[in-house]
KOLMARNU-389228 format. One record per residue: residue number from 0; residue in one letter; chain; x, y, z of N, C-alpha, C, O in turn. Coordinates in steps of 0.1 Angstrom, whole numbers, plus 5000, padded with zeros to 4 digits. Layout:
// residues N
   lopa   midren   ketor   n_east   n_north   n_up   ca_east   ca_north   ca_up   c_east   c_north   c_up   o_east   o_north   o_up
    NUM        a       A        X         Y      Z         X          Y       Z        X         Y      Z        X         Y      Z
...
//
This chain:
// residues 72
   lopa   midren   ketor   n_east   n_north   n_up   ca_east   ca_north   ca_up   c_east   c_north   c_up   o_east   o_north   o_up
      0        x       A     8588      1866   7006      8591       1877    7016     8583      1889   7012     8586      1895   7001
      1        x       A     8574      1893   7019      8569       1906    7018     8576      1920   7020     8583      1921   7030
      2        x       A     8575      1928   7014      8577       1944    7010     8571      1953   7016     8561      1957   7010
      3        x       A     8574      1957   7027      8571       1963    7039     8571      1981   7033     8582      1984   7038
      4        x       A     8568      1991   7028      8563       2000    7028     8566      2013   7035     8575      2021   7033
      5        x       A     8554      2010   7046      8550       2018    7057     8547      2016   7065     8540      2006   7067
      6        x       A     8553      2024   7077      8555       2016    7094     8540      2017   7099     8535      2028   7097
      7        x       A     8532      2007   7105      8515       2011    7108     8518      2023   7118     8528      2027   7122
      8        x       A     8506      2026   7119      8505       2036    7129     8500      2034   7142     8495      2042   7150
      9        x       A     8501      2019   7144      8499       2017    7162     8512      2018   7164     8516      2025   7174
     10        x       A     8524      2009   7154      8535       2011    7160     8543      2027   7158     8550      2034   7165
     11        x       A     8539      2028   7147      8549       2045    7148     8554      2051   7163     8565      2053   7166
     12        x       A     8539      2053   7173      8541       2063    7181     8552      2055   7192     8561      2061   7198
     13        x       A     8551      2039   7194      8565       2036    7199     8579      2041   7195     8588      2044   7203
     14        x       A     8581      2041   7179      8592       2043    7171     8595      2057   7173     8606      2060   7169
     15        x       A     8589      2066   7177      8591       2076    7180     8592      2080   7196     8600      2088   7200
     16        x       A     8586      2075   7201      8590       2076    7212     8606      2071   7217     8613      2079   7224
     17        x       A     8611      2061   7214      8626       2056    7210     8636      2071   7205     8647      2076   7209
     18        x       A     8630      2073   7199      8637       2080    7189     8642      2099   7202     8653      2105   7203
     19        x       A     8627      2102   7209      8625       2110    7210     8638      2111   7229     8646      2120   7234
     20        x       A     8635      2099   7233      8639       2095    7245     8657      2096   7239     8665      2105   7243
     21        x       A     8662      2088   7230      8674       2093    7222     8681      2104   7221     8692      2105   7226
     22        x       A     8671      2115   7213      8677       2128    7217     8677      2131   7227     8687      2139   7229
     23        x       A     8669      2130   7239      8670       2139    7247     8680      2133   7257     8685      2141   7265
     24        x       A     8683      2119   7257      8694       2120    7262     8705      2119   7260     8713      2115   7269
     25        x       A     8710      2122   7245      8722       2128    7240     8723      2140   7247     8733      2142   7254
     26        x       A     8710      2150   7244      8715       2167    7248     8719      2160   7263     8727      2169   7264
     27        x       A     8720      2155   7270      8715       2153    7282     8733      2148   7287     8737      2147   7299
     28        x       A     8741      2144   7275      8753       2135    7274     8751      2118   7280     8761      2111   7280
     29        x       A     8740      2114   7283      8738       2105    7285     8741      2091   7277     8733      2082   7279
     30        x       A     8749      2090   7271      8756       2083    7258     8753      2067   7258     8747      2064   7247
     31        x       A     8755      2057   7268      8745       2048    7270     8734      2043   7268     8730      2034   7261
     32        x       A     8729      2052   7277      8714       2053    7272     8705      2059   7262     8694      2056   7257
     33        x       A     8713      2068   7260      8710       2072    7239     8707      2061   7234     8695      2059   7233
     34        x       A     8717      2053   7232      8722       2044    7222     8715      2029   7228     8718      2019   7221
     35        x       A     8709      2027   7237      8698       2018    7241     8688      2023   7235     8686      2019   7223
     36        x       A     8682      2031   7238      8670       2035    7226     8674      2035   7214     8666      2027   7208
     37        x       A     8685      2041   7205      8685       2039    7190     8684      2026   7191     8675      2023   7184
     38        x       A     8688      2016   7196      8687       1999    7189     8673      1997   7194     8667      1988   7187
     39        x       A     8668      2001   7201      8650       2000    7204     8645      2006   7190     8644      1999   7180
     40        x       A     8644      2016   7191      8641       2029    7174     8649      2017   7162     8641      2015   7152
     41        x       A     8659      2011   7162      8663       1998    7154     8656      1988   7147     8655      1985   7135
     42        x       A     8652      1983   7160      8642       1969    7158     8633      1976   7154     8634      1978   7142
     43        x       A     8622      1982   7160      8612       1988    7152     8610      1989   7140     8602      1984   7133
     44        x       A     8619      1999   7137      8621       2006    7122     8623      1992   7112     8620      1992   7100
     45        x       A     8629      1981   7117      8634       1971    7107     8632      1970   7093     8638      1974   7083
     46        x       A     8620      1964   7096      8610       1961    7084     8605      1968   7074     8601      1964   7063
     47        x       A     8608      1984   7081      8605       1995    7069     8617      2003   7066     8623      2011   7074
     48        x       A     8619      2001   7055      8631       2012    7052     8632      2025   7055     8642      2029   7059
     49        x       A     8623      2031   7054      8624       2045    7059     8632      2047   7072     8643      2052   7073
     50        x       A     8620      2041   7082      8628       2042    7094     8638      2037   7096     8647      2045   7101
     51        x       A     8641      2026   7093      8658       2019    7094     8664      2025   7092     8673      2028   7100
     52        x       A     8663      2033   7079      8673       2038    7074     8680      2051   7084     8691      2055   7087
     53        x       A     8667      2055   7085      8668       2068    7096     8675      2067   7105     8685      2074   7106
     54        x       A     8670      2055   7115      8679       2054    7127     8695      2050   7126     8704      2051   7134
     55        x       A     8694      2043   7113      8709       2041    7110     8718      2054   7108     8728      2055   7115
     56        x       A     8713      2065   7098      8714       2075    7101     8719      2081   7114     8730      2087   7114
     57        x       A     8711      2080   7125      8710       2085    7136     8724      2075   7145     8727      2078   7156
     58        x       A     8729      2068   7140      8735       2058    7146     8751      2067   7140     8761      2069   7146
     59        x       A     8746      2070   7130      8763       2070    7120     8766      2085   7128     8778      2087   7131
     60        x       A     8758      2092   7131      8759       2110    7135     8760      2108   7143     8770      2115   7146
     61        x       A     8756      2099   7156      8762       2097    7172     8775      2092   7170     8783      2100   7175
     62        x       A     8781      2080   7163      8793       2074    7161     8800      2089   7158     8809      2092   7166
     63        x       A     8797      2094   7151      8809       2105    7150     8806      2112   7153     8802      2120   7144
     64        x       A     8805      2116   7166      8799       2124    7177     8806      2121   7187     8813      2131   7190
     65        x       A     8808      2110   7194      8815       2102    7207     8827      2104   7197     8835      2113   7201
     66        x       A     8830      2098   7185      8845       2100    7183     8853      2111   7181     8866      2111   7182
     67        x       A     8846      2124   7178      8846       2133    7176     8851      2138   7194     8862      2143   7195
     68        x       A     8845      2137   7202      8848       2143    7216     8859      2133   7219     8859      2130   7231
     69        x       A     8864      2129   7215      8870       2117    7221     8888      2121   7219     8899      2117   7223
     70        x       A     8885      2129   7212      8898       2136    7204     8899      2143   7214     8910      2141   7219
     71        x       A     8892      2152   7220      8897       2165    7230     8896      2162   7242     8899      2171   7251
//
């Protein structure tokens, strides 16, 4: 099994674009479709820790975010 590094840079600007489409439609409350792009931003990132890790990240802070409003 190979040790993946660093995400190339043909795919980065996809992984970012996921990522970018994400926030904006959080600000946007669009909560659905957030969270279709983070598992897009997901797959991508797999292979490289960094990013995975990130979007997991990004996954844990939306999770308690929806639960967070969910209270009031």
């Amino acid at each position: 099994m190979k040790f993946y590094t660093a995400m190339p840079k043909t795919l980065k600007p996809f992984y970012q674009t996921e990522l970018n489409k994400a926030t904006t439609l959080l600000q946007q409350g669009k909560l659905q479709e957030c969270w279709r792009h983070y598992e897009r931003a997901h797959i991508l990132g797999q292979r490289y820790p960094l990013q995975h890790s990130y979007v997991h990240w990004l996954m844990l802070k939306f999770g308690i975010k929806i639960k967070a409003q969910k209270k009031f």
